[in-house]
N, C-alpha and C positions, 0 to 999 in steps of 0.2 A: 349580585342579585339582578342587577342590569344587564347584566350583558347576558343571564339566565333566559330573561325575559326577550331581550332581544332576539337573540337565537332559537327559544321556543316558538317566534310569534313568527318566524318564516318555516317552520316543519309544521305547523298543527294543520293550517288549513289541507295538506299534502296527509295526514292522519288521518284528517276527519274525513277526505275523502276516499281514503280504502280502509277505513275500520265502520266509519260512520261513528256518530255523536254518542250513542251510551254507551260505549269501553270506555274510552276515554273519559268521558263524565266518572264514573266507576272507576278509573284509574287514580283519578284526581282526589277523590272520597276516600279514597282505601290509602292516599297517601296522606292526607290531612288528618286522617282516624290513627294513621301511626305518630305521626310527629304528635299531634298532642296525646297518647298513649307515653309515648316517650318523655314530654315537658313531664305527667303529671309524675314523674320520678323522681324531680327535685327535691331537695329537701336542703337543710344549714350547712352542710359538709361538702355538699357538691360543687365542682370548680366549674367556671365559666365556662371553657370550650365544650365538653362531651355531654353536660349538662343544656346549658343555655343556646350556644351558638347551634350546632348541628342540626338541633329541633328546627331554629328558627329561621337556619337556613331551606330549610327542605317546605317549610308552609311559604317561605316568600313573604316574612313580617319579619320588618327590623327588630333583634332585641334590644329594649330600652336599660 
């Protein structure tokens, strides 16, 4: 997730200046509305990885 972040945080300023600010705001939204679309599918049966990790990976929150 570090090194996600790290890497992201040298391409955005280079995005925001040839898309500009609401795509990407909008990019960001449309991703966060899917990972937790995707969380709220858990249920008792479900295993860790495809379930927990993958969501949690993609919003950038540790899962506990």
């Amino acid at each position: 997730m570090t090194v996600g972040i790290f890497a992201l945080s040298r391409v955005t300023p280079r995005l925001v200046g040839r898309f500009g600010q609401a795509p990407l705001l909008m990019l960001g939204t449309l991703s966060l509305t899917g990972s937790f679309a995707w969380l709220s599918d858990i249920d008792t049966s479900s295993s860790y990885f495809p379930a927990v990790f993958g969501p949690c990976c993609s919003t950038a929150s540790p899962p506990d």
